[in-house]
DOPADREN-435594 format. One record per residue (C-alpha): residue in three letters; y, x, z. Coordinates in steps of 0.1 Angstrom, whole numbers, padded with zeros to 4 digits, always signed. Each point is the difference from the previous one (the first is absolute). Layout:
<rs>
ALAYXZ;...
</rs>
This chain:
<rs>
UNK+0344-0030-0482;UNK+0035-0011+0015;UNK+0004+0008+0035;UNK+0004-0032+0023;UNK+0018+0001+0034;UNK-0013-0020+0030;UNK+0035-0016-0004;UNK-0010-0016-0035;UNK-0004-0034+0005;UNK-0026+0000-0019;UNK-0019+0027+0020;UNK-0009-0025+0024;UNK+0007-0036-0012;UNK-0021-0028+0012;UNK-0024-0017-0024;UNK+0008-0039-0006;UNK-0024-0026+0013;UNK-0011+0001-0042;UNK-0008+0035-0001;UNK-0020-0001+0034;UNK-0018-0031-0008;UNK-0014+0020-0035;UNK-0007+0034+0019;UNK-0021-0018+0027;UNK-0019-0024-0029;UNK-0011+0034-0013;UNK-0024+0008+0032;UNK-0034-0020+0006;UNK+0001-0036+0016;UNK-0008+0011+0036;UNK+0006+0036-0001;UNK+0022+0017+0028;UNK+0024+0014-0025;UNK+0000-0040-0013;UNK+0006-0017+0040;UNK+0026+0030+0007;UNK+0024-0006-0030;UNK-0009-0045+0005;UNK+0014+0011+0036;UNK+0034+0015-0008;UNK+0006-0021-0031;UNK-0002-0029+0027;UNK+0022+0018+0024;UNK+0025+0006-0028;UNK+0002-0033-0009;UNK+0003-0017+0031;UNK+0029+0023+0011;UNK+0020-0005-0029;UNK+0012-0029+0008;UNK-0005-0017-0037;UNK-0029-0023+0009;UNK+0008-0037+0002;UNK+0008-0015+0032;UNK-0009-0031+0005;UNK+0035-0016+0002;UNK+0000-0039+0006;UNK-0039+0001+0006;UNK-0021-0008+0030;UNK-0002+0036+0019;UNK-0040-0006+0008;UNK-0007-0010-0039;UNK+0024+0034-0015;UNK-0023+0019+0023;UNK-0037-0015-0014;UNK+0014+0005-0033;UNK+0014+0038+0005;UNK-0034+0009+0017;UNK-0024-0016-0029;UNK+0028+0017-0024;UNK-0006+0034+0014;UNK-0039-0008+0002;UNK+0004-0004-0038;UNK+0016+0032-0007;UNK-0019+0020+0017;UNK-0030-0016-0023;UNK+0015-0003-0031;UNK+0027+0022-0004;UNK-0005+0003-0035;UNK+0017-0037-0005;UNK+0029+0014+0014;UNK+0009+0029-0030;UNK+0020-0024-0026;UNK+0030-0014+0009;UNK+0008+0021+0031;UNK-0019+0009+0033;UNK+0025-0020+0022;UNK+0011-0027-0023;UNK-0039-0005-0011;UNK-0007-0001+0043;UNK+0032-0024+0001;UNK-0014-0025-0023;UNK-0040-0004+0018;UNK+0018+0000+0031;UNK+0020-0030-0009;UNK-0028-0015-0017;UNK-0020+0001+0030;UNK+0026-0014+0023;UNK+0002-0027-0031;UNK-0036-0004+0002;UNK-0006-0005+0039;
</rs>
């Protein structure tokens, strides 16, 4: 087995939103190891800076519609595996804001 430095990139690399989204589908609905991994997929996401705005919409309708967005994850994350995690997030968020 090839040694690998702490310096390899690949030593330590972050998995994408993709990867953690499968890993925490693999633990029981309502299991610790489950809310843990929900946890800092949401962190993840919400500090990446990728997820939609709200540009040009009311401020108090972008917020209903990121909150019932994130509600959604959190209950059906499995809707969000094709496509991408953010763009798939992107896309109910906007149709939320489109709906209310």
């Amino acid at each position: 087995m090839p040694y690998r430095s702490r310096s390899n990139p690949r030593f330590h690399s972050k998995p994408t939103f993709e990867q953690s989204l499968v890993r925490l589908l693999g633990h029981r609905p309502g299991c610790i190891q489950r809310r843990r991994a929900m946890a800092r997929l949401i962190e993840a996401m919400a500090e990446s800076g990728q997820i939609w705005t709200g540009d040009r919409c009311d401020a108090a309708l972008y917020e209903q519609a990121l909150q019932q967005t994130w509600r959604h994850f959190r209950n059906h994350p499995d809707d969000y595996l094709s496509g991408g995690v953010i763009r798939a997030f992107n896309r109910r968020l906007v149709m939320f804001v489109q709906v209310a």
